[in-house]
C-alpha positions in Angstrom: 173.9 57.4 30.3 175.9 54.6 31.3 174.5 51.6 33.2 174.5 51.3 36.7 176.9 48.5 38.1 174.8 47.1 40.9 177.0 46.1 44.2 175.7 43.2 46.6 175.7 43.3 50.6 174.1 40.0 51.1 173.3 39.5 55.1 172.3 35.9 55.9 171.8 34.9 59.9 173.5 32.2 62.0 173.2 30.5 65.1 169.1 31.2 65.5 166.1 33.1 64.1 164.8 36.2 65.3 168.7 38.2 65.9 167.6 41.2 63.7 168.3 40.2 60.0 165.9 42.8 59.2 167.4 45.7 61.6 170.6 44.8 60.4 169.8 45.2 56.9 167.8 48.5 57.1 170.6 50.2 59.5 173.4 49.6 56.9 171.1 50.5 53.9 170.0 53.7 55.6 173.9 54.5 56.5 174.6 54.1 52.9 171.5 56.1 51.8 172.3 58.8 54.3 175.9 58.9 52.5 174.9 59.7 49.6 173.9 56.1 47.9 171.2 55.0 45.6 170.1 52.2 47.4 167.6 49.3 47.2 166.6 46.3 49.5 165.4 43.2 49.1 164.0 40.4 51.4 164.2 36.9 50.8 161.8 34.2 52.2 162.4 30.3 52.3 159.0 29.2 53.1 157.0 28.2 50.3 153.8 30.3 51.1 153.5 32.0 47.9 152.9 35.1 49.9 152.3 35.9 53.9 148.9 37.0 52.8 146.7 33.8 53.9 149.2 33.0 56.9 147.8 33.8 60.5 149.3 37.0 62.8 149.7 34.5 65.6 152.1 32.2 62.9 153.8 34.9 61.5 153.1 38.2 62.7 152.3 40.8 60.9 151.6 41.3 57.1 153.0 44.4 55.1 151.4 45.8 52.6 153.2 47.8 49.8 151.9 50.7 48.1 151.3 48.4 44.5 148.9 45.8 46.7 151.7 43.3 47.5 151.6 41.8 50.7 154.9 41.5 52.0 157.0 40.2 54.9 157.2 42.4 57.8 160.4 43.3 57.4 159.5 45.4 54.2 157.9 47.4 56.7 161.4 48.1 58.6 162.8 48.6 55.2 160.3 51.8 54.3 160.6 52.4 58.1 164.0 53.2 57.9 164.5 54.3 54.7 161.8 56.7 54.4 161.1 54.8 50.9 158.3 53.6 48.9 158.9 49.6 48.2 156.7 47.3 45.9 156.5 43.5 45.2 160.2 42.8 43.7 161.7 44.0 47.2 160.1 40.3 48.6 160.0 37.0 47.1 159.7 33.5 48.2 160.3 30.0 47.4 156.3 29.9 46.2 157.0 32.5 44.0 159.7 31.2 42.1 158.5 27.2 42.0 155.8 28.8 40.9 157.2 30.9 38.4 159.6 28.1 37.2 156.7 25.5 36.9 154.4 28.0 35.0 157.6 28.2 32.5 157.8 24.9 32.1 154.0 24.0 31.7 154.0 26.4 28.7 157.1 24.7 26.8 159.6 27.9 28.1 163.0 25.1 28.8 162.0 23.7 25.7 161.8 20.1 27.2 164.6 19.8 29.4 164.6 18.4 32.9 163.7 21.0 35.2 166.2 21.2 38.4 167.1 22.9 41.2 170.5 24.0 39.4 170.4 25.4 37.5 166.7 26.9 36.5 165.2 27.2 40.5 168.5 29.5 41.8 168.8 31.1 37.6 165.3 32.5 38.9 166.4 33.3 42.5 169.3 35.3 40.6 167.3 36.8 38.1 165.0 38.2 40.7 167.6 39.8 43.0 169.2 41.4 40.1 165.8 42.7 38.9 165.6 44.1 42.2 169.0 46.0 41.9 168.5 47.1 38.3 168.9 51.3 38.8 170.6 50.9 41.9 174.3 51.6 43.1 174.0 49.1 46.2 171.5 46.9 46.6 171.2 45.2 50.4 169.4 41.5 50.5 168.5 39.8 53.7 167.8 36.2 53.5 165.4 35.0 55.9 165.7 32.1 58.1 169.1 30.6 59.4 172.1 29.1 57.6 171.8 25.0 57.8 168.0 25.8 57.6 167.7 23.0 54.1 164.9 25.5 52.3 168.1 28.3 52.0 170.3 26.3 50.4 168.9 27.4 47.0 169.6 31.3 47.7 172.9 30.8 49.4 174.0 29.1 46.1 172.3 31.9 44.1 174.4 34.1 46.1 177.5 32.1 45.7 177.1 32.5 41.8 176.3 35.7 41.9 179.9 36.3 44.2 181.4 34.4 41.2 180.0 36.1 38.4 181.3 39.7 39.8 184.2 39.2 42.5 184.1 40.8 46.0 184.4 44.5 44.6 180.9 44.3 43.7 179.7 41.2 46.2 180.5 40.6 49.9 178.6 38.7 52.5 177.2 39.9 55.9 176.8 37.5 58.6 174.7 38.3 61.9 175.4 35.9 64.1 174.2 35.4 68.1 177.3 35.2 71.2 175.4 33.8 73.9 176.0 34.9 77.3 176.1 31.6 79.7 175.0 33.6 82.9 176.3 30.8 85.1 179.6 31.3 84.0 179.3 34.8 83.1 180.9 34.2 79.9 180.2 35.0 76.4 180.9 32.0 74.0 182.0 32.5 70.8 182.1 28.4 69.6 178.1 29.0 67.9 179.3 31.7 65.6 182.6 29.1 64.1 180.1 26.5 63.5 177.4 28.9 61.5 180.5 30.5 59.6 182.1 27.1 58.6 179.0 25.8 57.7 178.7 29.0 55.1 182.4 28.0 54.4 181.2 24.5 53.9 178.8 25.7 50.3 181.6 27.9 49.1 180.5 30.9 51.1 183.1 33.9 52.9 181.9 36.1 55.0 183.8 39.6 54.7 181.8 41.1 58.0 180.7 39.4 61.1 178.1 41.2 62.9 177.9 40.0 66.7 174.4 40.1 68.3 175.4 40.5 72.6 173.7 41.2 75.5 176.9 42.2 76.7 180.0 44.5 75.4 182.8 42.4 73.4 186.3 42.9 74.8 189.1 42.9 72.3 190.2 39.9 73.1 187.1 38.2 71.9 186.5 40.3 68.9 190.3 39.2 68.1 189.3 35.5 68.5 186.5 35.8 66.0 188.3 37.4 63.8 191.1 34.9 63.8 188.5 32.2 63.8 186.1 33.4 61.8 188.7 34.4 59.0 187.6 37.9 58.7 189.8 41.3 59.7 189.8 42.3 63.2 187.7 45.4 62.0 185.0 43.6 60.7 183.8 42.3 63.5 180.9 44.6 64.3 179.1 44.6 68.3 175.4 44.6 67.7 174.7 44.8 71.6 170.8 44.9 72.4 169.6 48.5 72.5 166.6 50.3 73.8 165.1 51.2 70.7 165.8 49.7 67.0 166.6 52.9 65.5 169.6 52.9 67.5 171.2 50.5 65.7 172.2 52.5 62.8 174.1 54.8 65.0 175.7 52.1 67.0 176.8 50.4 63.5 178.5 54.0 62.5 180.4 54.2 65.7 181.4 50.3 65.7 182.6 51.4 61.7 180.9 49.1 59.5 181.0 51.7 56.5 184.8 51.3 56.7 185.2 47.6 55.8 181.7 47.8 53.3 183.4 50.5 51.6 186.7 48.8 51.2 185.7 45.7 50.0 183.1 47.1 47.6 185.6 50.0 46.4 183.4 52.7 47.8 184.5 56.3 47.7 184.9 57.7 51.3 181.9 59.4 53.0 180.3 60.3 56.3 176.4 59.6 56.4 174.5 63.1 57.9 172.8 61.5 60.7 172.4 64.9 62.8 168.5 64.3 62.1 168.6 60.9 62.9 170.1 61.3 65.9 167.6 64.0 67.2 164.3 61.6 66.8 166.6 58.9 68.7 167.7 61.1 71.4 164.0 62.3 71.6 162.1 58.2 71.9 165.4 57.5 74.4 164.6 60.7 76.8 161.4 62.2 76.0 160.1 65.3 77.5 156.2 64.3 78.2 154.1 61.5 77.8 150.7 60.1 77.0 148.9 56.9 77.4 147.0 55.1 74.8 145.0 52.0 74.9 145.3 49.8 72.2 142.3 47.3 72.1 143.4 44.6 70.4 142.9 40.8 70.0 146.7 39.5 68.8 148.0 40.9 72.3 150.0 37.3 73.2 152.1 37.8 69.8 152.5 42.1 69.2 154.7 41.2 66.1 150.8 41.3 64.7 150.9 44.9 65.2 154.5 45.6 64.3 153.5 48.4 61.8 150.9 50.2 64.3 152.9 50.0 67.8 156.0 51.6 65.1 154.2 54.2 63.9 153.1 55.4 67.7 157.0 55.7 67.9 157.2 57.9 65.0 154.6 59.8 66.1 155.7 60.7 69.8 159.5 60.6 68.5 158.3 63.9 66.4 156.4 65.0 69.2 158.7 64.6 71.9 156.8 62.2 73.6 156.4 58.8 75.2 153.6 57.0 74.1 152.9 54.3 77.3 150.6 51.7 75.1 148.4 50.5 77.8 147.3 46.8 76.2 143.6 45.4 76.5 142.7 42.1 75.3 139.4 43.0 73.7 138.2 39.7 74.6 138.9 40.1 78.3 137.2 43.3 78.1 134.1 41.3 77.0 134.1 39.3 80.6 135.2 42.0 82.9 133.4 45.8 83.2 136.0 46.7 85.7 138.5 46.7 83.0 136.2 49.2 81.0 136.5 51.3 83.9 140.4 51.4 83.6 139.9 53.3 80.3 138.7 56.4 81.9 142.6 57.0 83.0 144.1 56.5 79.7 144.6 60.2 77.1 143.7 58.1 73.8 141.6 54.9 72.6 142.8 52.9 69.4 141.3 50.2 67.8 143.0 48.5 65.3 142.3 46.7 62.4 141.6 42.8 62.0 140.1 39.6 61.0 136.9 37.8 62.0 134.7 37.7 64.9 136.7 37.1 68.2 136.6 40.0 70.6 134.6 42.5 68.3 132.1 42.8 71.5 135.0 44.4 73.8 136.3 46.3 70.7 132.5 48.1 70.3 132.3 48.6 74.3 135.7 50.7 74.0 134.2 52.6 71.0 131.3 53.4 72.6 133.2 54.5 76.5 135.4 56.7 73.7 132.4 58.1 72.1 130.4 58.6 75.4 133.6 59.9 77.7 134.9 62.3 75.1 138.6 60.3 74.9 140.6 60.9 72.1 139.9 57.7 69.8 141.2 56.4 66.6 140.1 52.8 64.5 141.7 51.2 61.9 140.0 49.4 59.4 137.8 46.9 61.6 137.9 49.7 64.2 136.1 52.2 61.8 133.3 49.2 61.3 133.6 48.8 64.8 132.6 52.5 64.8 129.8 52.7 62.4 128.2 49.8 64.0 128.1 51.0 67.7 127.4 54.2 66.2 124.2 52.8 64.6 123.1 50.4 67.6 123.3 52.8 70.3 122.5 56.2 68.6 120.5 55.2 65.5 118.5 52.8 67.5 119.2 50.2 64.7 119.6 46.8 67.1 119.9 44.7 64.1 122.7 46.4 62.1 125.6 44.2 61.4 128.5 43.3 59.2 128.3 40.5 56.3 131.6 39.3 57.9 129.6 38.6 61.6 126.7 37.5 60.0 126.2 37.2 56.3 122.1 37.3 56.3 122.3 40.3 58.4 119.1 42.7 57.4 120.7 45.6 58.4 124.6 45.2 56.6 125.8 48.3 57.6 129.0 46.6 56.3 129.1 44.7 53.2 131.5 42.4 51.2 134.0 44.8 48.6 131.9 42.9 45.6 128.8 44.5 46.5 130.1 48.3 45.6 128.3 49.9 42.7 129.6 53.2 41.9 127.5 55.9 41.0 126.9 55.1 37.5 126.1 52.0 38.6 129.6 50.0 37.7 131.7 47.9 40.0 134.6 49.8 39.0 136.9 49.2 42.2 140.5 47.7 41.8 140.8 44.0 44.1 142.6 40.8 44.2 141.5 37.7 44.7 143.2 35.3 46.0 143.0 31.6 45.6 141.1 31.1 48.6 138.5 32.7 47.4 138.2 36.4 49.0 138.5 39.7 47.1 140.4 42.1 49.1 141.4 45.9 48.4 145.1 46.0 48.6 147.5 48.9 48.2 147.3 52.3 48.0 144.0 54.3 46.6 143.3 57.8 47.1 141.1 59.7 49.3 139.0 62.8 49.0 139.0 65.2 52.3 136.2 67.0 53.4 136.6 70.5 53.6 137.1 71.8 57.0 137.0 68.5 58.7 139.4 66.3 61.3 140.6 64.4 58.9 141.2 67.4 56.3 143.0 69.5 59.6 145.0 66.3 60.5 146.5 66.2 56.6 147.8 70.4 57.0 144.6 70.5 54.4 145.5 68.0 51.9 142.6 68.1 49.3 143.8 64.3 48.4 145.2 62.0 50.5 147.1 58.2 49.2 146.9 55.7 51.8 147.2 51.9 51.7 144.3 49.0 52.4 144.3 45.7 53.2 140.4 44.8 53.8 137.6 42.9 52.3 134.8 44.6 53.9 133.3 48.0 52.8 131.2 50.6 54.9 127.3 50.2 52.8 126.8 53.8 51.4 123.2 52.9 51.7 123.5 54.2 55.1 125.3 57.3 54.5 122.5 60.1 54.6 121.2 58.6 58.4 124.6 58.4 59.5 125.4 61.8 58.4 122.1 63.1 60.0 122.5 62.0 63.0 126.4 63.5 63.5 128.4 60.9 62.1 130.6 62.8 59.3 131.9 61.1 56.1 135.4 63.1 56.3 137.4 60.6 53.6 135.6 58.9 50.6 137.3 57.3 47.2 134.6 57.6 44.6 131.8 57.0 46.8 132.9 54.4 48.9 133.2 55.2 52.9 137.4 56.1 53.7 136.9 57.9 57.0 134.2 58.9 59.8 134.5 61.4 62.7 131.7 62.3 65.5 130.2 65.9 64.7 130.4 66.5 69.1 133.2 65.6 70.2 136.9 66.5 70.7 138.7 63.7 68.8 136.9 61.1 67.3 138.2 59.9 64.0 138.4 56.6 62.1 139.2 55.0 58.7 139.1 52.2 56.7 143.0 52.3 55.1 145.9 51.5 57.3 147.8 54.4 58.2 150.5 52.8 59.8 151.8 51.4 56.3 153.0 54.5 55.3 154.4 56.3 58.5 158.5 56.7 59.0 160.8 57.7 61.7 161.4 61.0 59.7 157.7 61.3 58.5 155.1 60.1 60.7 151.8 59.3 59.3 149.8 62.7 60.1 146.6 61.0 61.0 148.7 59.0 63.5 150.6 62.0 64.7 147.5 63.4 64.9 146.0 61.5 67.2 148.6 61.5 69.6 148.4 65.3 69.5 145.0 65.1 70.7 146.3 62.6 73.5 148.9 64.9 74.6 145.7 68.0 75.2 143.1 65.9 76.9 146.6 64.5 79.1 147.0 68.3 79.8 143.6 68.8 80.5 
């Protein structure tokens, strides 16, 4: 078997942040895929974080996690979206990574005493990395975060430029995504920003083949004619990527605009039409629905939503496949604290969802829509914090147990009715579980771990009877199986478990009532929603019609 000869799309971003690097990237990868290509993605980061991990949702939104534990930009999360595809730590690096990676070398005698510099041992690590990301694949797409002129790229944009030189454009070409502002006063669209980003690409010894255009309004052929004269690129490679209602229109706006037409030429691509038929039915179906629910998401991140990117997706998925709008009514669970006539608003809503999170803010608003869920008979689903959430209004206002608390609230609790991850003993009385710890200190459970269902439960239903589930965490706190048998007593089920330790809960009496400690969202698609997910909304939709 010979060899794979990887081919490059590298897509890099002009003008500002923010224009849809990411969407971009996963709408020509999934047009490629859907043609018949093996292909891979890979997302580049200039910061020199070592990994998102320990940076805050309201500083960077949310973080991804992968099914091997690593957490990821949130773009790996469009990239699997998309895709429908499983991605691991070599689909994200950043500068931390490979300073650190280069140092660590260099400390144990690896450059055999030479000076250590940015050319060429910093971008022959950049390069090494992409092409370990490619290794198996026909195409591989790389997005490079940030914005060209931005100094902390000017390391990748020369790995990119040797890795151009190395294999000539029928196995490299360059993607540009660029921004045409619309001045509203002169209702004109300006195309001077995009010249300056592409001769400052020009200016390191950079071509781009293909311009893609980010509009709020239609490009005539005039301008597209001016960019492409300006812009040194063919008239057909100037792609409109005018804002659309929903992101997983852009793949089908890219087919019609023909971007597989210059990517093929240029990279010597046989001919092919991607089958999008399916595609097209799930976006037809979020565009125009037939019915709708409402679901309130109770959450604390509610002034920057990126922090649920992966969540407010997957409720996408979910009704796409269902046919249905899901109308996410947001409530700040700290203003739900301070005002009971917003509690009262929850008795119009079809579904309750509390998601996961860090730390102590707002957890008293979280708990008071738990409980109005659990009291009112609402569909209700929590993630992570959401299922401590659970357990602990569960055993204040049933169990009678006032004093029950998490180690993350309150560390000498007497009652932890959730504990730190380090605590676990199995039953042979082993702290067997997998963790990381990071340098700060905390041990978290990252990645994917399986889960046993119970037989003829929610959970079990939900999962069209899976025995064994996988599913992805990113916590550090553990429900205390101490507590198990009085839970369980008392009509709180333990649906999910992973040898011994607490993956899922539902309410014996009532309609809908379901938590769990992974994070389904990480693993639902546009073409296969996460069935706990999909399930909840299915329960939405009957107490809507009821």
């Amino acid at each position: 078997m010979s060899k794979v000869e990887t081919k490059y799309i590298f897509v890099t971003g002009g003008v500002l942040s923010s224009l849809g690097k990411g969407i971009t990237s996963s709408s020509i990868a999934t047009l490629l895929k859907h043609s018949g290509f093996e292909v891979g993605i890979l997302k580049i980061d200039p910061y020199i974080n070592v990994d998102p991990g320990t940076m805050s949702p309201l500083e960077h939104g949310e973080v991804f996690v992968t099914r091997d534990g690593a957490e990821t930009d949130l773009d790996i999360g469009h990239y699997e979206r998309f895709l429908n595809m499983d991605f691991s730590s070599k689909n994200n690096f950043t500068t931390g990574q490979v300073y650190l990676s280069v140092i660590d070398r260099e400390r144990k005698g690896g450059y055999l005493g030479k000076t250590i510099q940015v050319i060429p041992h910093i971008v022959d690590e950049i390069k090494r990395r992409i092409k370990l990301a490619g290794e198996g694949k026909e195409i591989l797409v790389v997005e490079l975060g940030g914005t060209v002129g931005d100094i902390e790229g000017l390391p990748f944009l020369e790995a990119m430029r040797e890795i151009k030189h190395e294999y000539g454009i029928e196995r490299v070409i360059s993607v540009h995504v660029t921004l045409i502002p619309l001045i509203r006063v002169a209702g004109e669209l300006k195309t001077k920003p995009t010249q300056h980003s592409v001769q400052e690409l020009r200016r390191i010894g950079i071509t781009p083949q293909i311009i893609i255009a980010r509009t709020e309004k239609e490009l005539s052929k005039e301008l597209k004619n001016k960019l492409s004269m300006s812009c040194d690129v063919d008239y057909d490679c100037v792609i409109m990527a005018q804002d659309a209602k929903s992101i997983y229109q852009m793949p089908l706006n890219f087919l019609k605009e023909g971007v597989l037409v210059p990517i093929s030429r240029f990279l010597k691509l046989p001919q092919s039409t991607p089958d999008m038929k399916e595609w097209d039915s799930l976006v037809k179906r979020i565009l125009a629905p037939q019915n709708e629910v409402s679901i309130a998401f109770v959450g604390k991140y509610l002034n920057l939503k990126e922090s649920y990117k992966s969540l407010i997706e997957a409720l996408v998925h979910a009704g796409a496949n269902l046919d249905t709008k899901v109308n996410i009514q947001w409530i700040d669970s700290e203003e739900l604290e301070r005002n009971q006539e917003l509690l009262k608003q929850l008795k119009y809503v079809d579904g309750i969802l509390v998601p996961g999170g860090f730390g102590e803010r707002g957890i008293k608003g979280k708990m008071e829509a738990i409980k109005f869920a659990r009291e009112n008979k609402i569909p209700f689903l929590g993630i992570c914090l959401g299922m401590q959430l659970a357990i602990l209004e569960f055993a204040r206002n049933v169990l009678g147990v006032k004093e029950a608390d998490s180690m993350e609230f309150n560390p000498k609790t007497k009652e932890p009715f959730i504990y730190l991850i380090e605590n676990f003993i199995d039953q042979n009385g082993e702290k067997q579980i997998r963790t990381h710890t990071s340098p700060m200190g905390g041990t978290m459970r990252l990645g994917e771990y399986e889960c046993q269902t119970k037989e003829g439960s929610k959970l079990q239903k939900a999962y069209n009877g899976q025995k064994i589930i996988k599913e992805r965490h990113r916590h550090r706190y553990e429900a205390n199986p101490k507590y198990r048998e009085i839970l369980e007593k008392n009509g709180l089920i333990i649906s999910g478990e992973s040898k011994g330790l607490i993956e899922v809960i539902e309410l014996e009496n009532h309609p809908w009532f379901v938590a769990v400690q992974f994070h389904p969202e990480f693993t639902s698609r546009l073409q296969a929603p996460n069935l706990v997910i999909l399930e909840f909304i299915k329960q939405a939709s009957k107490h809507n019609a009821n």
